[in-house]
C-alpha positions in Angstrom: 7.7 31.3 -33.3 5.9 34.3 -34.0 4.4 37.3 -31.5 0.9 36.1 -32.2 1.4 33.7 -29.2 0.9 34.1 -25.5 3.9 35.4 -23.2 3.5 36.0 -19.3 6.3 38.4 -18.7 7.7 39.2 -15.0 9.2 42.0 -14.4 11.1 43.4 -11.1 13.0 46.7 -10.2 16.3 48.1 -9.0 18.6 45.4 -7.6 21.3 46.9 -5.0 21.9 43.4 -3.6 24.7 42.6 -2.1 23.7 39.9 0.3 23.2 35.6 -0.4 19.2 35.2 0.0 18.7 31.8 -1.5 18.7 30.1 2.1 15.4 32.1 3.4 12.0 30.4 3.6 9.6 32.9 5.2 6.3 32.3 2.8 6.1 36.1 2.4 9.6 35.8 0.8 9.6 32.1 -1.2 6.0 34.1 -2.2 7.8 37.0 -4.5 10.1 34.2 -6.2 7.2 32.3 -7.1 5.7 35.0 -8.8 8.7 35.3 -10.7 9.1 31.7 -12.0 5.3 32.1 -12.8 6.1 33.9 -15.7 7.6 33.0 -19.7 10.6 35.1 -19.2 11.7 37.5 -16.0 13.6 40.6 -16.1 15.1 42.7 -13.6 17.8 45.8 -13.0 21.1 45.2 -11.7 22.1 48.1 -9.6 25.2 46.4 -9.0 28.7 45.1 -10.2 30.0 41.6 -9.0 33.7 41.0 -8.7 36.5 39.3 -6.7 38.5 42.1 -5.3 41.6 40.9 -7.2 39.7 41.3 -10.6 39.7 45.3 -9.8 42.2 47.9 -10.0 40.7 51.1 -7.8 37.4 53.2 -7.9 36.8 54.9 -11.0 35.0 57.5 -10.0 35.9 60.5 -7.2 32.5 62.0 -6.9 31.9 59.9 -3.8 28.0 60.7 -2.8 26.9 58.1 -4.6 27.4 54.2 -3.3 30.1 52.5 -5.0 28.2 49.8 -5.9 30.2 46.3 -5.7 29.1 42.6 -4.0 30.3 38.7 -4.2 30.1 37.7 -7.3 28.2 34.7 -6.4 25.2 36.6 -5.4 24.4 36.2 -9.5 23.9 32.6 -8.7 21.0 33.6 -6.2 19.8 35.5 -8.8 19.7 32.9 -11.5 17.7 30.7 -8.3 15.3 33.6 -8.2 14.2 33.0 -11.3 16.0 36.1 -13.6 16.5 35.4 -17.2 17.6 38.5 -18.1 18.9 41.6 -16.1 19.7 45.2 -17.9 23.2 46.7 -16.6 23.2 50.1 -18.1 23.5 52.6 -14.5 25.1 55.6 -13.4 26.9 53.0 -11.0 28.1 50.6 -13.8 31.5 52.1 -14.3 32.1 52.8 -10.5 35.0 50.2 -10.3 36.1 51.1 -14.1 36.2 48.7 -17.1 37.4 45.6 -14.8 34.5 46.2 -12.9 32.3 46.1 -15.7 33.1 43.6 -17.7 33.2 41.3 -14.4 30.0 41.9 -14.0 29.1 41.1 -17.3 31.3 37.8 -16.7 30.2 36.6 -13.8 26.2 36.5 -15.1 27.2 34.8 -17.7 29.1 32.3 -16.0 25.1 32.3 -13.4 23.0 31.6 -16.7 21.3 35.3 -16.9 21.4 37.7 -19.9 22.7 41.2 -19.4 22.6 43.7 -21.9 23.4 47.5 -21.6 27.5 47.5 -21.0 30.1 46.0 -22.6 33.8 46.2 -24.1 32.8 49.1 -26.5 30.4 51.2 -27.5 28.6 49.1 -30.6 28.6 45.7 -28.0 27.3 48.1 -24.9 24.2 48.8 -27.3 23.3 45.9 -28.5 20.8 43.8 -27.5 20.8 40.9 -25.2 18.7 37.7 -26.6 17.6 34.8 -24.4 16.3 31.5 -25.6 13.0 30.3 -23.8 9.8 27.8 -24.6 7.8 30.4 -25.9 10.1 32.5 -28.4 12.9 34.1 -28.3 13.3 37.3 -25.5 15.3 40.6 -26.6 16.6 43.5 -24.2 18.0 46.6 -25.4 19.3 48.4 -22.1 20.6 52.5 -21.8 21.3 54.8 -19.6 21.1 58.5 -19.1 22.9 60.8 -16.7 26.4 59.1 -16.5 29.7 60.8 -16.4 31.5 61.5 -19.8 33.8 58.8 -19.6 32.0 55.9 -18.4 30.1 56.2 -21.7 31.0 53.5 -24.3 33.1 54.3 -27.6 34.0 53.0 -30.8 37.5 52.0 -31.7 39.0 54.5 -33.8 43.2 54.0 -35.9 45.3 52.9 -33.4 42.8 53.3 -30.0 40.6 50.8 -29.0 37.1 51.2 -28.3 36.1 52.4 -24.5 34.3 50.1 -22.0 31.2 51.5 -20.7 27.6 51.9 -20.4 25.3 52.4 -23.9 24.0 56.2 -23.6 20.8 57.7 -24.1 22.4 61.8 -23.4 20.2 64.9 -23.3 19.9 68.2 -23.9 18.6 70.7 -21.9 16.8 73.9 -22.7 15.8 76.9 -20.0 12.7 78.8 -21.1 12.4 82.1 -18.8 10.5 84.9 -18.8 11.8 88.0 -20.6 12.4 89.8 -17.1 14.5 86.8 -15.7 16.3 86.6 -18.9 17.7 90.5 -18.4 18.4 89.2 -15.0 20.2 86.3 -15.7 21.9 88.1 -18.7 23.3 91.1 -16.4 24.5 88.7 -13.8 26.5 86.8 -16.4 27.9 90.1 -18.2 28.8 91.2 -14.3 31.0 88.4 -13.9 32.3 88.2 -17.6 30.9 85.0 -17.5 28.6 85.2 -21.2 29.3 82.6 -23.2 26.8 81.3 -26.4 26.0 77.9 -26.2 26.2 75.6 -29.1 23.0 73.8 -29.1 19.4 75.3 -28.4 17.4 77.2 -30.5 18.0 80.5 -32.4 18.2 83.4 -30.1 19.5 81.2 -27.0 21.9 82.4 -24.8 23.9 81.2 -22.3 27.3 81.7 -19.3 29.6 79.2 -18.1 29.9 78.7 -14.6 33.6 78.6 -13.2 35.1 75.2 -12.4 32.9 73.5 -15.3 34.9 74.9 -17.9 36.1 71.3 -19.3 32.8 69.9 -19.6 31.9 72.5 -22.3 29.1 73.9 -23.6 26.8 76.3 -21.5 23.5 75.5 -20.3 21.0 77.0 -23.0 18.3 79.5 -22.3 15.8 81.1 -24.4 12.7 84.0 -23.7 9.1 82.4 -23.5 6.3 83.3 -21.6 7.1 81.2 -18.4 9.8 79.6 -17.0 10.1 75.8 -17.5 13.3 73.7 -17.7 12.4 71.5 -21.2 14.1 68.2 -21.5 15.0 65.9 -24.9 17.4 62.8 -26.2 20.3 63.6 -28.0 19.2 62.1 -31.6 22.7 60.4 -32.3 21.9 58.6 -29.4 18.3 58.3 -30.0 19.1 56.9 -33.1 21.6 54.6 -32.4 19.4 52.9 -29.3 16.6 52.9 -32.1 18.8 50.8 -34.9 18.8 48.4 -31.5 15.2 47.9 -31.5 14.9 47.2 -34.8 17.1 44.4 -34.8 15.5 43.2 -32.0 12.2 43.4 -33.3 13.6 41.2 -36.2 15.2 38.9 -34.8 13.4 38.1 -31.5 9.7 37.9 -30.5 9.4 39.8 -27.3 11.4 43.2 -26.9 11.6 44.8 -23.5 13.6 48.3 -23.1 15.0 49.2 -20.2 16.1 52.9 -19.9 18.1 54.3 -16.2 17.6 57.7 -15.8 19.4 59.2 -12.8 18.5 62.7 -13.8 15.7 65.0 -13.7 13.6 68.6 -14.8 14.4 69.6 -11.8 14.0 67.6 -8.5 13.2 64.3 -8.7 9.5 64.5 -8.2 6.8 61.8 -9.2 6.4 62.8 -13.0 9.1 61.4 -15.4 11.2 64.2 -17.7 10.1 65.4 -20.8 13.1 63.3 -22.9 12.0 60.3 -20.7 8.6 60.5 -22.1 9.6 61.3 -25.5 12.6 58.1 -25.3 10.1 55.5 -24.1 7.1 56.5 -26.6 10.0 56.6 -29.4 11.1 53.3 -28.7 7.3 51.8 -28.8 7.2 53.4 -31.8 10.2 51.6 -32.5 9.7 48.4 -32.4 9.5 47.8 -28.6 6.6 45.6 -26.6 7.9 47.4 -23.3 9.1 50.2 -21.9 10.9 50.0 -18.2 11.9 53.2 -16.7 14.0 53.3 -13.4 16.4 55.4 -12.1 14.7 57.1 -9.3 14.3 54.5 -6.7 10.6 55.3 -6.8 7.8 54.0 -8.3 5.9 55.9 -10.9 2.5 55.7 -13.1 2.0 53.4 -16.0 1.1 54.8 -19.5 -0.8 52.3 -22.0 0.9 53.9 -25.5 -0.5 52.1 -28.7 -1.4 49.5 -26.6 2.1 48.8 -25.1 2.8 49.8 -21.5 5.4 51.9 -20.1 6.1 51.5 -16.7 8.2 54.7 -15.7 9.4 54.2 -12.8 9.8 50.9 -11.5 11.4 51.5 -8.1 13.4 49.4 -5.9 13.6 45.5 -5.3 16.5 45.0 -3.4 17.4 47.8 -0.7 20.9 46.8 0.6 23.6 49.5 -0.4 24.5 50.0 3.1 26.1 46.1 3.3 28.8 46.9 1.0 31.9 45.5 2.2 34.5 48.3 1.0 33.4 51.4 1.1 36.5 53.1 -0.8 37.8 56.8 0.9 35.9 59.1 -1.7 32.6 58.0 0.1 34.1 58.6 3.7 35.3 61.9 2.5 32.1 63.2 0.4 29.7 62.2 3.8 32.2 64.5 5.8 34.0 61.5 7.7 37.5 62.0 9.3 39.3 60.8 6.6 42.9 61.5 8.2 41.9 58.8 10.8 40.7 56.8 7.8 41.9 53.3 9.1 39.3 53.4 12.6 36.0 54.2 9.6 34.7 51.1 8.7 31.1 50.0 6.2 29.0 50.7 9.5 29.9 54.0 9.2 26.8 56.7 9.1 25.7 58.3 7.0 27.5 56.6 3.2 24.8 56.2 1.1 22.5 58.0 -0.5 18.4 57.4 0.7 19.6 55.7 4.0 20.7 59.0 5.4 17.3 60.3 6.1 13.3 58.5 5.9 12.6 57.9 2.2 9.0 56.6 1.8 9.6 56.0 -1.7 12.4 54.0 -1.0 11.0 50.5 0.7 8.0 49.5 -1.5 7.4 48.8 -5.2 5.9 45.6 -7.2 6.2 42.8 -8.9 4.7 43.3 -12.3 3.3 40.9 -14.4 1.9 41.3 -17.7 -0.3 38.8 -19.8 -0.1 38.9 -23.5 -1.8 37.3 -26.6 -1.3 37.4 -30.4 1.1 40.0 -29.8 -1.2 42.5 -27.5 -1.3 43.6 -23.5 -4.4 42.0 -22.1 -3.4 42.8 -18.4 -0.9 44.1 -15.9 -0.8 42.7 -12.2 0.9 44.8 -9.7 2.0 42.6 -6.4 3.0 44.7 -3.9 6.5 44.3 -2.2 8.2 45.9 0.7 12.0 45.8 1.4 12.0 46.1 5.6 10.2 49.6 6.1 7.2 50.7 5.5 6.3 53.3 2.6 5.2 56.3 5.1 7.2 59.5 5.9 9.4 58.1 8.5 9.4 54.5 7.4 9.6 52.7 10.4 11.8 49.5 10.2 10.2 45.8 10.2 13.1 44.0 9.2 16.8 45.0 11.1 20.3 43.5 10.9 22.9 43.9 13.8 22.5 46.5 16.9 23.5 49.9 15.5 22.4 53.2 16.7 21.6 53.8 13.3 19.6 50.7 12.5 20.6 48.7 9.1 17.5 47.5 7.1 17.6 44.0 5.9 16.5 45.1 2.0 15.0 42.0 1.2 12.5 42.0 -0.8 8.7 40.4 0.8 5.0 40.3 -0.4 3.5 43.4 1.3 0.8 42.9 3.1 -2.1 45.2 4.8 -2.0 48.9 5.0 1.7 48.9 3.4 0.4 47.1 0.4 -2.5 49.4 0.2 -0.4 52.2 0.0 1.9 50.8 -2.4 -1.1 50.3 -5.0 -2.5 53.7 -4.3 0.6 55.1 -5.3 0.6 53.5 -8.2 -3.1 54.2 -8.9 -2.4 58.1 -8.1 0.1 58.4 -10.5 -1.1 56.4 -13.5 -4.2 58.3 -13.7 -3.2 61.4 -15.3 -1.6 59.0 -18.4 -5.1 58.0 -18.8 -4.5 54.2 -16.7 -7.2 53.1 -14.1 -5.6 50.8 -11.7 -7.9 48.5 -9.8 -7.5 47.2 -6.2 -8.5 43.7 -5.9 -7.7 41.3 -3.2 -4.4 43.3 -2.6 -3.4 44.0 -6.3 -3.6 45.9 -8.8 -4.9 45.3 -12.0 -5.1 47.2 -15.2 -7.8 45.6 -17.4 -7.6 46.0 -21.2 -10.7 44.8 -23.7 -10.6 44.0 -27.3 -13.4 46.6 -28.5 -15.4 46.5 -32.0 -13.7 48.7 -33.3 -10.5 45.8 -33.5 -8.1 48.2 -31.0 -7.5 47.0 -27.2 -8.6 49.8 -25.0 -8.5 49.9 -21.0 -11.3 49.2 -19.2 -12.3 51.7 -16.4 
């Protein structure tokens, strides 16, 4: 097999499942699974680990904002019904329950029938790419992630140590440009305090302080004078070039290669534009070798760029909303949301607030699509959007549609259902909104969107609109 055939790929979003779903029937639900089996090959991202609890040790991780992200193992099972071939697992939550954790999770999908790719025993089998077998050629993944913690990164064996279990990295860098009067500011402050401290990366003339308390992670922030101030974003090229020499060899060895980069980081606050590195990662990996980009990260959706005729989808959002059913909540969470954690024994999962996006109305949060993309001889021809809500709807305070249990604080089902009406219009026209300044018309047809591309005279596919 060869790219120059046809592939209909389906693609979903962030997975924090942690509920069986396999026994529903409601056509709005059956709906989104048959979109998914509609397809040559289906990915998704698993925003979660599996495990028995006597697989694990103890939470990995202190910083206890975040959910710690772990469910029944045999949810993969529901997954494989669903119709996933292969899931990415890179994720600032992959290490949360350490390296048992981890490589359960990787067990347990294999034992379902899905690919993962993204983690694994060490830092050479956490980057390289996942490869699934189906009728139309052979599928490859290459999945990273940026913003984790130093040590749930992956690493080589080295003498005598072993390799490190962990997630395959895509770091960063960031630079601070700031105008010459803010940089006498910030330099005074930081000579004040005896806090001045050059930092080892960043251009020539950059300087930087290190704030007490974060002395062990390093080197200071960089800054540098420019005419305005911008925070400025890039991959660290070790790691740039390692995820790279992963897309090659899946561009030569396999006929489709999908990317899938988590990004829990941002310039900034997390607004509806992706970072500077993120855009200069997903064009490099296109660049690369790679048929598509899928950014997520965010829990948002984002626009779609058509790059050399390949999309990136930057933000794919959410697909499964149900962080607030984990079963063991372990005491950094209790502690970080400002529970009594000296009467620790009477707090239990149905606890408010634990996790992060439930706490307040996200409209972000509850709405995203199913995306599938028709190819031919090895080009995009078009993307479908379907649009699917997970029990609110997308508006400021995102009233409920679908609630488990009786709490004061009402618990959101997170399933994921074909959106329909006003909700599904406003899903779309999110999209729409945000792919248009990458150049993307998105049409609204019959409650989808569509982006249209045309093989011109000129021999190159170009969008239509």
């Amino acid at each position: 097999m060869t790219k120059k055939g046809e592939w209909r790929v389906a693609l979903a979003g962030e997975c924090m499942v942690c509920r069986p779903f396999a026994m529903h029937d409601e056509p709005e639900f059956t709906g989104v699974w048959e979109l998914l089996r509609d397809a040559d090959v289906t990915y998704g991202h698993l925003e979660m680990n599996f495990a028995d609890y006597d697989e694990l040790q103890w939470p990995a991780r202190g910083q206890g904002i975040g959910s710690f992200m772990m469910a029944d193992p045999t949810i993969a099972k529901d997954l494989k019904w669903a119709g996933f071939d292969i899931m990415s697992t890179a994720h600032n939550h992959s290490f949360d329950f350490g390296a048992e954790g981890l490589l359960a999770t990787k067990r347990h999908m294999k034992e379902a029938g899905i690919v993962t790719a993204g983690t694994g025993a060490d830092l050479e089998l956490a980057s390289e790419p996942g490869y699934v077998e189906k009728k139309r050629g052979r599928v490859a993944l290459v999945s990273t992630s940026s913003g984790n913690q130093h040590f749930m990164w992956a690493g080589l064996a080295k003498g005598a140590l072993k390799g490190r279990p962990g997630v395959n990295p895509q770091r960063l860098q960031v630079e601070f440009q700031v105008d010459q009067q803010t940089a006498d500011n910030l330099k005074a402050f930081a000579s004040s305090l005896n806090i001045t401290r050059a930092p080892k990366h960043g251009r020539e003339g950059s300087f930087g302080f290190l704030i007490p308390g974060a002395q062990q992670w390093g080197d200071p922030e960089s800054f540098f004078v420019g005419e305005k101030n911008e925070i400025i974003s890039s991959c660290n090229k070790r790691d740039l070039a390692r995820n790279l020499r992963s897309v090659d060899e899946a561009r030569s060895m396999a006929d489709l290669v999908i990317v899938a980069h988590h990004f829990s980081v941002a310039d900034g606050p997390r607004l509806d534009t992706p970072p500077s590195f993120v855009k200069e990662f997903a064009r490099a990996v296109i660049d690369g070798g790679a048929d598509i980009y899928v950014g997520h990260g965010w829990h948002k959706t984002m626009g779609i760029e058509i790059y050399k005729g390949k999309p990136i989808i930057y933000g794919i959002g959410n697909f499964f909303a149900q962080s607030e059913f984990i079963q063991r909540v372990p005491y950094d969470s209790y502690d970080a949301w400002g529970h009594d954690v000296d009467r620790l024994p009477t707090l239990t999962p149905a606890a408010h607030p634990l996790h992060p996006g439930l706490d307040s109305p996200v409209p972000t949060w509850w709405g995203s699509c199913v995306i599938k993309l028709d190819m031919k001889d090895g080009e995009l021809q078009r993307i479908y959007l379907h649009p699917v809500e997970m029990g609110r709807d997308s508006t400021a305070d995102a009233p409920i549609r679908r609630q488990t249990g009786e709490a004061d604080h009402p618990f959101t089902e997170g399933r994921p259902m074909l959106a329909e009406g006003d909700d599904a219009v406003r899903i779309l026209e999110r999209f729409k909104r945000l792919s248009e300044p990458f150049g993307t018309p998105v049409e609204i047809r019959d409650g989808v969107g569509v982006i249209d591309l045309v093989r011109k005279g000129t021999g190159k596919i170009e969008l239509v609109g």
